[in-house]
C-alpha positions, 0 to 999 in steps of 0.5 A, spaced: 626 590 475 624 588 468 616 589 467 611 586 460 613 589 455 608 587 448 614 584 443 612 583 435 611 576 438 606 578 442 603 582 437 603 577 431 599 572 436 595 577 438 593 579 431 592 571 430 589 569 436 585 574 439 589 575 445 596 574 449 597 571 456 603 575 461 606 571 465 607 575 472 605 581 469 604 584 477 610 581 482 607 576 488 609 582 492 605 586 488 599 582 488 598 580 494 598 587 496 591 588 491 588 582 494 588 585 501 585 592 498 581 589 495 578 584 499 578 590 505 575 594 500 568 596 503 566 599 497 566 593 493 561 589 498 556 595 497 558 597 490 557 589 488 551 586 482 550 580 481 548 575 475 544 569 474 547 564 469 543 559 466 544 554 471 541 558 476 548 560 478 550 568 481 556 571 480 558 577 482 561 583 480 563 590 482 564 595 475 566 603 476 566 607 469 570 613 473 577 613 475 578 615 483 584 615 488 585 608 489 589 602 488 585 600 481 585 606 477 593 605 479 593 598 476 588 601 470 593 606 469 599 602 469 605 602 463 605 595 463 598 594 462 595 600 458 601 601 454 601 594 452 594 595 450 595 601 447 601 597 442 597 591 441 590 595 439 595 599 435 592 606 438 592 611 444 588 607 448 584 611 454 579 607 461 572 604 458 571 601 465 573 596 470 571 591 474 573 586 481 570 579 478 568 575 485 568 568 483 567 566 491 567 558 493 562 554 491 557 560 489 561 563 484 555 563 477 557 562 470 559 567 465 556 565 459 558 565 452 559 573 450 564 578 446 565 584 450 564 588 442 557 584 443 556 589 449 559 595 447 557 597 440 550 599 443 553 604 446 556 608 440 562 605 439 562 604 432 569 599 432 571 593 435 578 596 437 577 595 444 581 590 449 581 588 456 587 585 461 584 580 466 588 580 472 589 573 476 588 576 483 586 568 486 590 562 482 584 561 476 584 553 475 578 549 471 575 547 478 574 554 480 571 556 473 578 560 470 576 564 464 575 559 457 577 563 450 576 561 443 582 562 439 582 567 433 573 567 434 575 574 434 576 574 426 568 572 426 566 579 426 561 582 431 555 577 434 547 578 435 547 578 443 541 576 447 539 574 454 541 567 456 539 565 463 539 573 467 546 575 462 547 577 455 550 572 450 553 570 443 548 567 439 548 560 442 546 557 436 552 560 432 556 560 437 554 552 436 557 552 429 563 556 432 564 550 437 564 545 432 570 549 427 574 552 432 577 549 439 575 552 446 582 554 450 582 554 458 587 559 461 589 557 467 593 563 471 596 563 477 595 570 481 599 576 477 598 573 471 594 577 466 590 576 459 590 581 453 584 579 449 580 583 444 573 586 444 570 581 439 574 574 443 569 569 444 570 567 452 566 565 458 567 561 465 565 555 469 561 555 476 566 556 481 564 549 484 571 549 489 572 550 496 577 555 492 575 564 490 577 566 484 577 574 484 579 577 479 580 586 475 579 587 469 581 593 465 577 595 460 580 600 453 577 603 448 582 606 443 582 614 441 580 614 434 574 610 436 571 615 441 562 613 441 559 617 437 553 617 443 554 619 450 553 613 454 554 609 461 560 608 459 566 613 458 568 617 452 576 620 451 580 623 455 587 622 456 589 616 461 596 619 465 599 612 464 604 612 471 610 608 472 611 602 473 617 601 478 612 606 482 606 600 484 608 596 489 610 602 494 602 605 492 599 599 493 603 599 500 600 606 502 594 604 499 593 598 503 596 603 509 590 608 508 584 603 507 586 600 514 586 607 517 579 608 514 577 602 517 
């Protein structure tokens, strides 16, 4: 089986664009085998914040800044995904943070406007060479709030970010004139599918307003060379053990097998 692997193509687009969408980065096999872990998982549950949106709305989200024995730090170390960012951020690349995104029916809140770089400068990261992989769990569709990006925002440089309803955002005011130059992009995904994006993209979501989830991982990078100069909540270096990707499926098989015997 052949798995994603970053092409000069892809790069090119990535440079220009701001991002890269992979189709079937993970098998359905592979992950329908998430989907049932995480969603047994009852660290997720316990682990879970929440966010209001400027609307009222809550969404929620389950983040870890550590590494454990589990099926996300399988897919945080995969080949086809930190490798892939690794090529595409043009450094060694190690584990900055992940998140499970919980969009549930009806319930699932807005994220406003933001640039991840937005956040991450404040904790000593002195440049935007940073990037996540948005995995598709659910199907992510415009009714159930897929995530909307704004191509080549990136080369805009870092924005201020304050509170906007109980998140942090980009500027909305700049982010006005933004809107009004460049076009909004929404990524529809089926379940697998996965997003490369740099740290200062400008993105967002809707409300989940659908009878339908729309769960989601997100691994989060950061490159070596831009180790924080501060410790802080988030991780500095240290070197990520990438794994094989021809191995995931029959991890998340023994996986799914042990949090079932843990009950």
């Amino acid at each position: 089986m052949s798995f994603f692997e970053i092409r000069s193509e892809h790069q090119q687009q990535f440079e220009r664009e701001g991002y890269v969408i992979a189709k079937q980065l993970f098998s359905p096999t592979e992950i329908e085998r998430l989907s049932q872990y995480a969603r047994a998982d009852r660290a997720i549950a316990a682990g879970a914040t929440s966010r209001t949106d400027a609307q009222g709305g809550t969404t929620t989200l389950a983040l870890s800044n550590d590494l454990g024995d589990n099926l996300y730090a399988a897919v945080v170390r995969q080949q086809r995904v930190a490798g892939n960012m690794s090529r595409l951020l043009g450094d060694e690349v190690y584990h900055y943070h992940h998140k499970m995104m919980l969009k549930d029916p009806y319930v699932g809140g807005a994220w406003e406007w933001h640039q991840d770089y937005g956040y991450w400068y404040d904790f000593g990261c002195l440049y935007p060479t940073m990037g996540s992989c948005f995995i598709a769990v659910d199907p992510a569709t415009r009714e159930n709030g897929c995530l909307q990006v704004i191509p080549r925002s990136h080369q805009l440089g870092r924005m201020n970010h304050m509170k906007v309803g109980g998140q942090t955002g980009a500027d909305p005011e700049r982010v006005a004139a933004v809107l009004e130059r460049l076009p909004i992009e929404y990524v529809e995904m089926a379940p697998g599918d996965g997003l490369f994006f740099h740290g200062n993209l400008l993105h967002r979501s809707d409300q989940n307003t659908s009878p339908n989830p729309r769960w989601s991982l997100i691994c989060c990078y950061n490159t070596k060379a831009n180790d924080p100069y501060k410790a802080s909540r988030h991780p500095n270096y240290s070197p990520l053990d990438l794994l094989d990707d021809s191995h995931f499926e029959r991890c998340a098989e023994e996986a799914c097998a042990g949090l079932a015997v843990r009950g």
